[in-house]
C-alpha positions as CSV (number, residue, x, y, z in Angstrom):
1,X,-21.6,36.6,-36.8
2,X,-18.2,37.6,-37.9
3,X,-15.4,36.9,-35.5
4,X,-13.9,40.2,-33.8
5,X,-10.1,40.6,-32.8
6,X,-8.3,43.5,-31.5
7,X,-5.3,43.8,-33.6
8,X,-5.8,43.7,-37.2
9,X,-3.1,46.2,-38.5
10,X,-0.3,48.0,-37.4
11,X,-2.4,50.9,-36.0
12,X,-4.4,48.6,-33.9
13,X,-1.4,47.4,-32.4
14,X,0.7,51.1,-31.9
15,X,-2.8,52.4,-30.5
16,X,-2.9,49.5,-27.7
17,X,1.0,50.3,-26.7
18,X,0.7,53.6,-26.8
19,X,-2.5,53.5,-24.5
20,X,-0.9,51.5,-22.2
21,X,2.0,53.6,-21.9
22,X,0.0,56.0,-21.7
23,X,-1.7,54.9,-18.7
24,X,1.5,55.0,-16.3
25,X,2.9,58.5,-16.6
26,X,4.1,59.2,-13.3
27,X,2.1,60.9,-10.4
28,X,-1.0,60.9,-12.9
29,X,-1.7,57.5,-14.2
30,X,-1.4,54.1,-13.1
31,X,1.8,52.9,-11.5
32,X,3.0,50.0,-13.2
33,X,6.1,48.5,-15.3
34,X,4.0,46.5,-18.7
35,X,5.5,43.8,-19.9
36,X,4.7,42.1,-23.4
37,X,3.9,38.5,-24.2
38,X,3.1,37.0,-27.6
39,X,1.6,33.5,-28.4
40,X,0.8,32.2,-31.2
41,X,-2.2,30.4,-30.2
42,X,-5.2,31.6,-28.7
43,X,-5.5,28.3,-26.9
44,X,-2.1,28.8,-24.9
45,X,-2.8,29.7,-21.5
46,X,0.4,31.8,-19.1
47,X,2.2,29.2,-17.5
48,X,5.6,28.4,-17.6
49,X,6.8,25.5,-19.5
50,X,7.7,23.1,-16.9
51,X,4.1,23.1,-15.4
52,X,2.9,21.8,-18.9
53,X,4.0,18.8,-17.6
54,X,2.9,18.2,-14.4
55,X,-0.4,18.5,-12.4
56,X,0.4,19.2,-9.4
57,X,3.5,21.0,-7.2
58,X,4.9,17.9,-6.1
59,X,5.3,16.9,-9.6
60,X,6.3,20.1,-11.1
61,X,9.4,20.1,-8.0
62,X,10.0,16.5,-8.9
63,X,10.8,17.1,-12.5
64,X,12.3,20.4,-11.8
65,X,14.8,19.1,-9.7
66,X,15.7,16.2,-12.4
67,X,15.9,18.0,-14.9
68,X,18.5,20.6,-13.7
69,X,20.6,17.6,-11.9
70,X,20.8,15.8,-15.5
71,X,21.6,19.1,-16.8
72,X,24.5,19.5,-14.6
73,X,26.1,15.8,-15.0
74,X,25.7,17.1,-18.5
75,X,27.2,19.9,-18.6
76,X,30.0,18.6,-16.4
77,X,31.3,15.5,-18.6
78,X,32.1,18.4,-21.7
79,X,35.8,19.1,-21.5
80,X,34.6,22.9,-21.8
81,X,32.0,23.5,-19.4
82,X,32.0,27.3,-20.2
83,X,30.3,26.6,-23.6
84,X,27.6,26.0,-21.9
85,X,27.6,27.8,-19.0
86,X,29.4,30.6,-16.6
87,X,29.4,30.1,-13.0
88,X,30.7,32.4,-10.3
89,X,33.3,31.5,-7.8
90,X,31.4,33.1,-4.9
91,X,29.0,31.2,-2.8
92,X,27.7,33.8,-0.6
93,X,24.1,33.8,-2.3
94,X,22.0,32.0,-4.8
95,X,23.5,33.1,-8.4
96,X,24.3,29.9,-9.2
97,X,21.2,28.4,-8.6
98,X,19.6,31.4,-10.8
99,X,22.4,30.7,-13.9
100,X,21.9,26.8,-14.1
101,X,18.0,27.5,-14.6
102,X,18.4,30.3,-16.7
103,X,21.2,28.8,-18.8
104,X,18.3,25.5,-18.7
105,X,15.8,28.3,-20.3
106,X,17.9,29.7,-23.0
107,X,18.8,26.3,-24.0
108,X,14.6,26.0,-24.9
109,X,14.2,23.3,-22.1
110,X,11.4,23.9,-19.9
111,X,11.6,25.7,-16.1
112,X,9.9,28.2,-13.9
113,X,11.0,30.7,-15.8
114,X,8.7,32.6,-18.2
115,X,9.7,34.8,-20.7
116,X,8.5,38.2,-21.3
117,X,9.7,41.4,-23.0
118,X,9.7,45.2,-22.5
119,X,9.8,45.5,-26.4
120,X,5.9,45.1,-27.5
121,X,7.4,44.5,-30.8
122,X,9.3,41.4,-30.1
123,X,6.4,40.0,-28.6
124,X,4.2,40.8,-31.3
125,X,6.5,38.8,-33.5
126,X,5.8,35.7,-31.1
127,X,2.8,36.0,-31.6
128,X,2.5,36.2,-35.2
129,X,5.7,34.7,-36.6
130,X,3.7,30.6,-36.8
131,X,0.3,29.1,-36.9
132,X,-0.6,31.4,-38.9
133,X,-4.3,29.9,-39.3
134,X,-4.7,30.7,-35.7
135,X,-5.2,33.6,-33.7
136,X,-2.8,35.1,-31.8
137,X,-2.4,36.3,-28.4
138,X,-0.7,39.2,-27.4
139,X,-0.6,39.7,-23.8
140,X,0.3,43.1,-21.9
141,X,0.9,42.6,-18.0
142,X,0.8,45.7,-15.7
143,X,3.2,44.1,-13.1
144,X,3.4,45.7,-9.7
145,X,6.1,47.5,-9.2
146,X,7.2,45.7,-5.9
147,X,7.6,42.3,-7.8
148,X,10.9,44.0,-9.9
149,X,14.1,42.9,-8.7
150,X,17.6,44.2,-10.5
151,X,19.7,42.1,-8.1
152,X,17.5,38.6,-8.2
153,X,20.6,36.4,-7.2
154,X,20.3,36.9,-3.5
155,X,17.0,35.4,-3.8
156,X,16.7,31.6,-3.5
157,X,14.9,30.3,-6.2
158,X,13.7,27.6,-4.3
159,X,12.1,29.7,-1.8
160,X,8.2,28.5,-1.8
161,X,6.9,32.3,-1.0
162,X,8.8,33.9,-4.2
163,X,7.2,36.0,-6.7
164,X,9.2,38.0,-8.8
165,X,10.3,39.5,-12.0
166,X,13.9,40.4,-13.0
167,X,16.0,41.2,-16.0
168,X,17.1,37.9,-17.6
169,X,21.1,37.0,-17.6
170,X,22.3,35.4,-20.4
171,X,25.9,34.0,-21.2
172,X,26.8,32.7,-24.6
173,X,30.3,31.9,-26.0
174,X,32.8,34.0,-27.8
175,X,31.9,32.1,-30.5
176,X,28.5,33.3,-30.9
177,X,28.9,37.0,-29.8
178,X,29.5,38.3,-33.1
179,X,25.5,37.2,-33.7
180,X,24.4,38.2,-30.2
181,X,25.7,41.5,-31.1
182,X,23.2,41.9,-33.7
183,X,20.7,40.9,-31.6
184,X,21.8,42.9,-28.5
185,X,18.5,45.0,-28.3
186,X,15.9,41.9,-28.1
187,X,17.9,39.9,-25.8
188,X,18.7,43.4,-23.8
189,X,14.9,43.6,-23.7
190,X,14.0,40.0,-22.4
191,X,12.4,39.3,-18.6
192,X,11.2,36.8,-16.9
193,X,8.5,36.1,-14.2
194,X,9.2,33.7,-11.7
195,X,6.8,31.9,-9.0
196,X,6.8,29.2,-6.8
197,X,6.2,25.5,-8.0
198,X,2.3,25.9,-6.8
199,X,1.7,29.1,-8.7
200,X,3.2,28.3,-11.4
201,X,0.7,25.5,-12.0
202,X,-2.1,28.0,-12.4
203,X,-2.3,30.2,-15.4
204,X,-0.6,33.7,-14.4
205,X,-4.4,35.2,-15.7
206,X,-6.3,33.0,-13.5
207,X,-4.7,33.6,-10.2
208,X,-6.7,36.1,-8.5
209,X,-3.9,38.7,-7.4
210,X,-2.8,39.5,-10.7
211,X,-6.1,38.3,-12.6
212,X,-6.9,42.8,-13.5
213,X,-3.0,43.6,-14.4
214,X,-3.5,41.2,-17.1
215,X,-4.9,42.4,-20.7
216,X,-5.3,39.8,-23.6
217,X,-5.8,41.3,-27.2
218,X,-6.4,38.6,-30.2
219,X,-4.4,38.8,-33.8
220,X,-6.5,37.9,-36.7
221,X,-4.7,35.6,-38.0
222,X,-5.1,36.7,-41.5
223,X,-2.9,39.7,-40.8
224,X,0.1,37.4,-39.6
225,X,2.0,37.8,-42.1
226,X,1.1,41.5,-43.0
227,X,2.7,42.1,-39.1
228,X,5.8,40.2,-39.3
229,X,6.4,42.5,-42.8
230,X,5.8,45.4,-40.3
231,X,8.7,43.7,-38.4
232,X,10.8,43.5,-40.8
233,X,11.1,47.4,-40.9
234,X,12.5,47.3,-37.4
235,X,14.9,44.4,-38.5
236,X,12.9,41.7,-36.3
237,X,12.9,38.4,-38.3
238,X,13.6,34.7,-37.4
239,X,17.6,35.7,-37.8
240,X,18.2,38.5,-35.5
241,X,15.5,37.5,-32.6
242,X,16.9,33.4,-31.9
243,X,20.4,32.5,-31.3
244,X,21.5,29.3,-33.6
245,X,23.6,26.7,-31.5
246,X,26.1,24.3,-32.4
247,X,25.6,20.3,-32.9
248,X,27.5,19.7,-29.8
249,X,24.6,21.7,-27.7
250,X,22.2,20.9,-29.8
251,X,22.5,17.0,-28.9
252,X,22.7,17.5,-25.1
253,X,19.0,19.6,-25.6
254,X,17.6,16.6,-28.0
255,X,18.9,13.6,-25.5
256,X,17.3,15.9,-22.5
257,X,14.6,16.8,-24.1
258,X,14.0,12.9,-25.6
259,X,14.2,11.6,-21.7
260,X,11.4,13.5,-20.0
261,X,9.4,13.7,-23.9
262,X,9.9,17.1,-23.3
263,X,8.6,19.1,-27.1
């Protein structure tokens, strides 16, 4: 029996977002703010990329808190720490904290943090832009409205009850803003979803309080490349959606990366 996906074409997938957008128009449908996730594999499962690592929490806060310390010893022997990262002067809450894991995240090493989008078509280029023998995943999460939160840095990130999703903060160099101009409106449209270290061990779609807010549609994979043409019409390609660092940061990722055998 022929295998059946969801998305095929560009219809199938503008049918699906429009559905679901349909589905929360206020005081009739749903309440909800959907997010957008896209993997590339239908074998990849919604955990963040720290717990790929670990089995249990113990581990996962283990090599969590490693990970950021070498980070910051780092960060703190280059003569210009602001390449890398922007701190505030103010210790009266937890944005610190929140801006060494993020910065951790946008430099592709792996933390709590999972990515997500409020641009379906960003994630649909995720999903479709390698393996493209495999089928793709392109995930929609109804979050619950109580889990958003504008103003996350007065929220320890430590905190083992936390579950939450904000807008992601991102600081990059003057260097680089001429590029991160062009690619204001992805980055503008990133989030993250953020749980404690036990959590975050279990796929997001196999804990049961958020099990029905997820919804999973498969790519044939032989319409890969037919999608990421599609994409191109919007100007989403390999250029304008990933920021290109210099050889300076990209040795502190590789020797971080290289001691924990982090991919």
């Amino acid at each position: 029996m022929k295998e059946q996906f969801d998305i095929n074409n560009k219809d199938d997938f503008e049918r699906i977002v429009n559905d679901i957008r349909n589905g929360r128009i206020p005081f009739i449908g749903e309440q909800y703010q959907e997010l957008y996730r896209g993997q590339s594999k239908d074998s990849y499962v919604l955990k963040p990329g720290i717990s790929r690592y670990v089995k249990t929490k113990e581990e996962l806060n283990k090599l969590e808190a490693e990970i950021i310390s070498d980070f910051k010893k780092m960060v703190n022997k280059s003569p210009n720490t602001t390449k890398y990262i922007q701190l505030t002067d103010f210790d009266n809450d937890f944005e610190n904290d929140w801006r060494w894991i993020e910065q951790i995240q946008h430099f592709r090493i792996p933390t709590r943090l999972l990515d997500w989008t409020i641009d379906p078509k960003i994630a649909l280029f995720f999903a479709v832009e390698s393996n493209q023998t495999e089928v793709g995943q392109f995930w929609i999460f109804k979050s619950p409205l109580n889990w958003s939160c504008d103003e996350h840095f007065g929220i320890d990130p430590f905190d083992k009850n936390i579950d939450l999703i904000s807008n992601s903060s991102f600081y990059v160099e003057d260097d680089f803003k001429d590029k991160i101009a062009e690619q204001r409106r992805s980055f503008q449209s990133g989030k993250f979803t953020f749980q404690n270290s036990e959590k975050s061990i279990e796929p997001m779609e196999n804990q049961n309080h958020l099990r029905d807010k997820m919804l999973k549609y498969t790519i044939n994979p032989s319409s890969k490349q037919n999608l990421l043409d599609y994409l191109l019409d919007f100007n989403i390609n390999e250029d304008t959606v990933y920021v290109r660092y210099d050889d300076e940061i990209e040795t502190l990722i590789g020797e971080l990366k290289e001691k924990y055998n982090l991919k």
